[in-house]
C-alpha positions in Angstrom: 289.5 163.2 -157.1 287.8 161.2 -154.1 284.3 160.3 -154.5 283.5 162.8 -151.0 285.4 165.4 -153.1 283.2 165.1 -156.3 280.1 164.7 -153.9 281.4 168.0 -152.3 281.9 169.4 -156.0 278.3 168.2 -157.2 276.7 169.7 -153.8 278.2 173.3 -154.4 277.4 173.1 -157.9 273.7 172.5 -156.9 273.8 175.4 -154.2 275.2 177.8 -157.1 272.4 176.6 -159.4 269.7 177.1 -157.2 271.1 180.4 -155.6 271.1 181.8 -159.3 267.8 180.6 -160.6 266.4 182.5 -157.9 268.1 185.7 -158.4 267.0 185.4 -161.9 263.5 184.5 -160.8 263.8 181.5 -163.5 261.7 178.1 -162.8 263.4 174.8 -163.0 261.1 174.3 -166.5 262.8 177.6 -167.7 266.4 176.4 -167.0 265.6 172.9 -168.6 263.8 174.3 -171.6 266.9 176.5 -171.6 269.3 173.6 -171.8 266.9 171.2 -173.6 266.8 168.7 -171.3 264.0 167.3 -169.2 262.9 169.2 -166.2 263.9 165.8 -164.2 267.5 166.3 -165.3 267.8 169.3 -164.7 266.4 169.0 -160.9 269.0 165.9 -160.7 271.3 168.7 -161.3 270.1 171.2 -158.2 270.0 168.3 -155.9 273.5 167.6 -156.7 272.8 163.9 -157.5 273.2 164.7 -161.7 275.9 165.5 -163.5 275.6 168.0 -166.2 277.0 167.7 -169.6 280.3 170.0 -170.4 278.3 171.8 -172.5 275.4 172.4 -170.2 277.7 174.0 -167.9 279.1 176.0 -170.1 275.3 177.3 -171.1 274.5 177.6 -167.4 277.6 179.8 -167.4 276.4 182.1 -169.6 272.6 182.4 -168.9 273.7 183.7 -165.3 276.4 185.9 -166.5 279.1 183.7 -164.5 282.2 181.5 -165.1 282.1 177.5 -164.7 284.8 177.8 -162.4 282.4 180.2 -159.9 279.1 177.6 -160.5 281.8 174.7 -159.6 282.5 176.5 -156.6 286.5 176.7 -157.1 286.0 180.2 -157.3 283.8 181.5 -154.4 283.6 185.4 -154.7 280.9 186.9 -156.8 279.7 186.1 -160.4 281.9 187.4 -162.9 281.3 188.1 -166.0 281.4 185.6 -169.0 284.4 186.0 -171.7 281.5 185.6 -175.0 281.9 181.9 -174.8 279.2 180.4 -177.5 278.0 176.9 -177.0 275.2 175.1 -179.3 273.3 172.8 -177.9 
């Protein structure tokens, strides 16, 4: 992958993350208490300049009810539904 491709991937992965918090009426604080990370990181990761952990995505996943693949924008219609992945933090 090209650095303007994993720019590009980082950019629609911060679209997706802030086009869901607000749908879920969440604050940032909420989503970083969520993933136990500091509210910095986790608005590193809506600006698309952070990178979050596997793990994190895979938590992000399932607090909106999506798939990785749909946040990472290589699946573009609606949010469907998680397959009961369990991740611990």
């Amino acid at each position: 992958m090209t650095e303007i491709e994993w720019k590009f991937l980082l950019a629609r992965l911060a679209q997706h993350l802030k086009k869901l918090r607000l749908e879920y009426q969440l604050t940032c604080q909420e989503v970083a208490d969520y993933l136990d990370v500091d509210h910095s990181t986790y608005s590193r990761y809506e600006r698309g300049i952070g990178e979050p952990e596997i793990c994190e995505l895979v938590a992000l996943a399932q607090l909106y009810h999506t798939s990785t693949d749909y946040l990472l924008g290589t699946q573009t219609t609606g949010n469907p539904p998680t397959f009961g992945w369990k991740c611990v933090l």
